[in-house]
C-alpha positions as CSV (number, residue, x, y, z in Angstrom):
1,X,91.8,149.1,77.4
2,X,91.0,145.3,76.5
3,X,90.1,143.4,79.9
4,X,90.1,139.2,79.9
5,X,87.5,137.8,82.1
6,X,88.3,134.1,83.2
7,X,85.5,131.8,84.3
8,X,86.3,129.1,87.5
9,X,87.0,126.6,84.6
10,X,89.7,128.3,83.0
11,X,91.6,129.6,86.5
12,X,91.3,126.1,87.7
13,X,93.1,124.6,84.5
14,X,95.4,127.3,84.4
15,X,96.3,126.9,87.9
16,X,96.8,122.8,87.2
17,X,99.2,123.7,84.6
18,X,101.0,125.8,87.0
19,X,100.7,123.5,89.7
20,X,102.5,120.6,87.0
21,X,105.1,122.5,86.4
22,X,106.1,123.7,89.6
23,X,106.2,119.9,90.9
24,X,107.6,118.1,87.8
25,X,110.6,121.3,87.4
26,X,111.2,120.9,91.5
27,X,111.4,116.9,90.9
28,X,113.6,117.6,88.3
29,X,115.8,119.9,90.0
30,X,116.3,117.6,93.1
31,X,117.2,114.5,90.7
32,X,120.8,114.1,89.8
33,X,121.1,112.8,86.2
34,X,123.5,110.1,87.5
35,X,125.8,109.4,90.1
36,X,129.0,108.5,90.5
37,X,130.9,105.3,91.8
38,X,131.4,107.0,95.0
39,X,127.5,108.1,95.3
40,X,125.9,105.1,95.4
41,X,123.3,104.6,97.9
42,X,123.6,101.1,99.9
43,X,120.6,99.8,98.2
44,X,122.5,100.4,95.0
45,X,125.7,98.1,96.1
46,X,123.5,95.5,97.2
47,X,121.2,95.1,94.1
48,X,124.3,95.8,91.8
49,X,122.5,98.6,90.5
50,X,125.1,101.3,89.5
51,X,123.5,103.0,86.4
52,X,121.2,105.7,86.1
53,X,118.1,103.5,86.1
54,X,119.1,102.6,89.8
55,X,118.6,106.3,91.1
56,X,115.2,107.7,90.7
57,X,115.0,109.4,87.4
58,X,114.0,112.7,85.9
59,X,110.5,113.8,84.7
60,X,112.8,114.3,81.3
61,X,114.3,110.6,81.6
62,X,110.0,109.6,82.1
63,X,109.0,112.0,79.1
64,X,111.6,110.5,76.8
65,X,110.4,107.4,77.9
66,X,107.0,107.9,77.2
67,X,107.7,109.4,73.8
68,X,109.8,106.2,73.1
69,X,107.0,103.6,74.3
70,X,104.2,105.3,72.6
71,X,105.5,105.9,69.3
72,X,104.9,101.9,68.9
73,X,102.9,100.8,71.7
74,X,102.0,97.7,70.3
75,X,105.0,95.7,69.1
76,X,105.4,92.3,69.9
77,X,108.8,90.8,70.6
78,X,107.7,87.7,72.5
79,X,106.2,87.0,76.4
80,X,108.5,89.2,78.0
81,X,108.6,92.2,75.9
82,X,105.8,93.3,74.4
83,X,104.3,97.6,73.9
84,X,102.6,99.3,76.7
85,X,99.1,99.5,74.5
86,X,99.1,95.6,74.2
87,X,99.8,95.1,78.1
88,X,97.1,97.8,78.7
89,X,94.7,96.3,75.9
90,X,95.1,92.6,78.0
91,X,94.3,94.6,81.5
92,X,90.8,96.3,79.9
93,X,89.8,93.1,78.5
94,X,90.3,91.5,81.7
95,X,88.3,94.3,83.5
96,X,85.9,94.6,80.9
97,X,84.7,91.2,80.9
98,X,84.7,90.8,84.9
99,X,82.9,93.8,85.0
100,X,80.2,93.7,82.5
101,X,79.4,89.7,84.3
102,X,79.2,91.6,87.2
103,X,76.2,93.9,86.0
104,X,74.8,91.0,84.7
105,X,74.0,89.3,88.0
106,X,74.5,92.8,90.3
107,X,71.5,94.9,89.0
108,X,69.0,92.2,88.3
109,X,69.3,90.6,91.9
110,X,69.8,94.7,92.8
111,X,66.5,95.1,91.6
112,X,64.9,92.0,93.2
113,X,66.1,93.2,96.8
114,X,65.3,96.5,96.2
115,X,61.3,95.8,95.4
116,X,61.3,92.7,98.0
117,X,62.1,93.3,101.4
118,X,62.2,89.3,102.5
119,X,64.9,89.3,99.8
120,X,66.8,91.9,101.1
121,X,66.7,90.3,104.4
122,X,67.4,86.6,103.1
123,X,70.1,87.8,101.3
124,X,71.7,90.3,103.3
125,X,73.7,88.2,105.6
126,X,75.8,86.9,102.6
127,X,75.9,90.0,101.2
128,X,77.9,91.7,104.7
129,X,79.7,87.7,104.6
130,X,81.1,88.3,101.0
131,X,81.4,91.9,100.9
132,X,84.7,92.8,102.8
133,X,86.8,90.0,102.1
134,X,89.4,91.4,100.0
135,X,89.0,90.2,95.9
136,X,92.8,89.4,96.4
137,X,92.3,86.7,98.7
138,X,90.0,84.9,96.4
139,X,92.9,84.4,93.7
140,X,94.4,80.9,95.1
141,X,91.1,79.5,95.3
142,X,90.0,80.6,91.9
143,X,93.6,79.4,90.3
144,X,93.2,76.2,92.6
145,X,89.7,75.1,90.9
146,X,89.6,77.8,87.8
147,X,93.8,76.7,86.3
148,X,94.1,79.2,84.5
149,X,95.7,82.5,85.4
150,X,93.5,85.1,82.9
151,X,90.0,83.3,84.0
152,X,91.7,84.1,87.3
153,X,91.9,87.4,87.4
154,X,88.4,87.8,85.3
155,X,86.8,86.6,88.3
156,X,88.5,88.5,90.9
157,X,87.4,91.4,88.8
158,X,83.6,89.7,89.0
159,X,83.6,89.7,92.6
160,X,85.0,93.0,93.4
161,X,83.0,94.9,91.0
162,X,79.8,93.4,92.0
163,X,79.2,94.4,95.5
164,X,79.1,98.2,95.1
165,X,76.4,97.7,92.0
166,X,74.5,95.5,93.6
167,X,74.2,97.4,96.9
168,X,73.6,100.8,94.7
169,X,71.1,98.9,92.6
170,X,69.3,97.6,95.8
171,X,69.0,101.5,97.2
172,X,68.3,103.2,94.3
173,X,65.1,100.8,93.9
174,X,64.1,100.4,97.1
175,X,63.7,104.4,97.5
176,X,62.1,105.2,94.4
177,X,59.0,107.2,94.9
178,X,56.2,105.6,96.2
179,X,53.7,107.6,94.0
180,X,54.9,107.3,91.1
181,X,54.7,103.5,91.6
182,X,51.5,104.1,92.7
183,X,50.6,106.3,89.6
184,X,51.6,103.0,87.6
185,X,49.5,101.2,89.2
186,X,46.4,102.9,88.8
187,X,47.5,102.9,84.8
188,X,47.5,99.4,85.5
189,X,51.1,98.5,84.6
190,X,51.8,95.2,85.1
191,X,55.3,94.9,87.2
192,X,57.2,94.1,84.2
193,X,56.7,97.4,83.0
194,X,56.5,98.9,85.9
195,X,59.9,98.1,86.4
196,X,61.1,99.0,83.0
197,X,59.3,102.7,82.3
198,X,59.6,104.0,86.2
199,X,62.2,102.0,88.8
200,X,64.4,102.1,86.0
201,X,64.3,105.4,85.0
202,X,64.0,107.0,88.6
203,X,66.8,104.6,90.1
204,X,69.6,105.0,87.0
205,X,71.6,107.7,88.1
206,X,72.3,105.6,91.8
207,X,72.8,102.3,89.9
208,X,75.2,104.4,87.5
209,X,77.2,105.3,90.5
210,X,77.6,102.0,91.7
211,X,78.9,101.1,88.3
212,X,81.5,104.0,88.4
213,X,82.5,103.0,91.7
214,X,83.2,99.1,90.6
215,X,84.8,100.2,87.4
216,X,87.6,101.9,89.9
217,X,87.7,99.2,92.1
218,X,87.8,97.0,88.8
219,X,90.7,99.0,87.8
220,X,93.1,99.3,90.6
221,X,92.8,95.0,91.5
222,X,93.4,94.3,87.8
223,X,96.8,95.6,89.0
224,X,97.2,93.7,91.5
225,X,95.9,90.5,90.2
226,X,98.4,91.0,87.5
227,X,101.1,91.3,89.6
228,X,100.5,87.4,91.3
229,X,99.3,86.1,88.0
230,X,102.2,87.3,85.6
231,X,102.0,87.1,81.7
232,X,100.1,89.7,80.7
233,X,99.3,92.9,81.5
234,X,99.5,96.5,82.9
235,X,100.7,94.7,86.2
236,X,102.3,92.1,84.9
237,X,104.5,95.0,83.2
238,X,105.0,96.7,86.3
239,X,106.3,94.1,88.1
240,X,108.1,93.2,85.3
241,X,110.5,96.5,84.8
242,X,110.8,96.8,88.9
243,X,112.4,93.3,88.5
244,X,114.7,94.5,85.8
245,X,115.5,97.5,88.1
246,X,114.1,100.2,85.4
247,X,112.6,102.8,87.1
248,X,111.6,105.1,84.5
249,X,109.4,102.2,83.0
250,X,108.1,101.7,86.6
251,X,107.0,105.4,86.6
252,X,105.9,105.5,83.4
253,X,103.3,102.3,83.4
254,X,102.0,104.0,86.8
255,X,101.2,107.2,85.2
256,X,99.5,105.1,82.0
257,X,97.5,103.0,85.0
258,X,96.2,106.6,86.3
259,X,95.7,108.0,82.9
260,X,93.5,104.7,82.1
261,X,91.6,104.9,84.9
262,X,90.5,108.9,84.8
263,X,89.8,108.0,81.4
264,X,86.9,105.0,82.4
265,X,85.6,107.4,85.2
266,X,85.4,110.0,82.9
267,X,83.3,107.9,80.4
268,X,80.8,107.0,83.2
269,X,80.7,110.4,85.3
270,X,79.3,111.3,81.1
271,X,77.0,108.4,81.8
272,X,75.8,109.2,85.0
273,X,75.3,112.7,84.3
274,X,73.0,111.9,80.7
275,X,70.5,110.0,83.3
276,X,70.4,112.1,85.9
277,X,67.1,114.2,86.3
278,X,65.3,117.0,88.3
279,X,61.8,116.4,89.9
């Protein structure tokens, strides 16, 4: 007799599947495929909203949807109706660039707070100023002095991504091994190299989780932001369809946002765990 031997891997992606199924077949069993005149909810009669897009739809209605959307998900048929992969192409370049001005600023002042301890105190008071105030409440000053919408959201993403790399930046340095800096020392590095060849190398893996952290924070306010600023976007699209009473659009552009974003955590979990190291 011929045994099978799963490992944790596969009887965790096997239970997922199972898992899937039993939800989407259970939504899809407690959602009418439409409802009559005389089954409309309240909410219905008051937004007008007696077709089947006004109920909540299907997994099947989503799937079709998603099928139709992603067989051309970049047509352009002017501002208001344009393919899902354009909207999400605006919403990446959006994050991207926020994000990568960020770590431009965040990891080199990181780095000057970790090694210098009257930096981290001269700067730490406008670090816990700045830190919680939401990134959302920044958009009317930024379109006040900023007027323009996309530069807008760009630097909400900038300030909300660069808090947790800065502060992950500042740790990571600060508790680097005094002996190997020491080791550097007696091989008389100077501090440029220092920094380079062993803060760098031993602090990477906690700067790299700073930088998955603001990529997801980066991600979800891009949303958001979107959502005020119109035009364009993942957001923008969301809003968009919810206005036009299309649920299975809604539905669908929330599952792309979540897709999206276990895609860019996935790339830097890869990151982080190509720099990670055992003393």
């Amino acid at each position: 007799m011929i045994s099978f031997s799963l490992n944790d891997t596969a009887k965790a992606f096997l239970l997922s599947i199972a898992m899937l199924i039993a939800v989407l077949g259970a939504w899809e069993l407690a959602t009418p495929a439409a409802k009559s005149a005389g089954e409309l909810s309240e909410y219905e009669m008051l937004t007008g909203g007696g077709g089947q897009q006004a109920s909540v739809p299907a997994p099947s209605q989503v799937i079709t949807k998603a099928i139709d959307e992603l067989s051309n998900p970049f047509y352009d048929n002017g501002p208001n109706d344009k393919g899902i992969g354009i909207q999400l192409a605006y919403s990446l370049y959006r994050v991207l660039t926020g994000y990568f001005l960020a770590a431009l600023i965040a990891i080199p002042v990181g780095f000057l707070i970790g090694m210098s301890p009257i930096m981290y105190k001269a700067l730490d008071p406008f670090i816990q100023v700045l830190r919680p105030i939401s990134p959302l409440a920044w958009m009317p000053l930024a379109l006040f002095i900023i007027k323009d919408s996309q530069a807008s959201a760009i630097f909400v993403i900038f300030i909300c991504s660069i808090w947790p790399m800065l502060i992950n930046t500042a740790f990571g340095v600060a508790n680097v091994r005094k002996d190997w800096v020491n080791v550097a020392k007696t091989h008389e590095l100077s501090h440029l190299k220092t920094a380079f060849l062993v803060i760098l190398p031993a602090a990477a893996p906690t700067i790299l989780t700073g930088m998955r952290i603001s990529i997801g924070i980066a991600w979800l306010v891009i949303v958001a932001a979107e959502m005020l600023v119109g035009g364009t976007g993942i957001g923008y699209y969301v809003w968009n369809e919810w206005n036009n009473l299309d649920l299975t659009s809604v539905i669908f552009s929330i599952l792309m946002i979540g897709i999206v974003g276990m895609v860019l955590d996935t790339i830097f979990a890869f990151i982080q765990r190509a720099v990670q190291f055992q003393e």
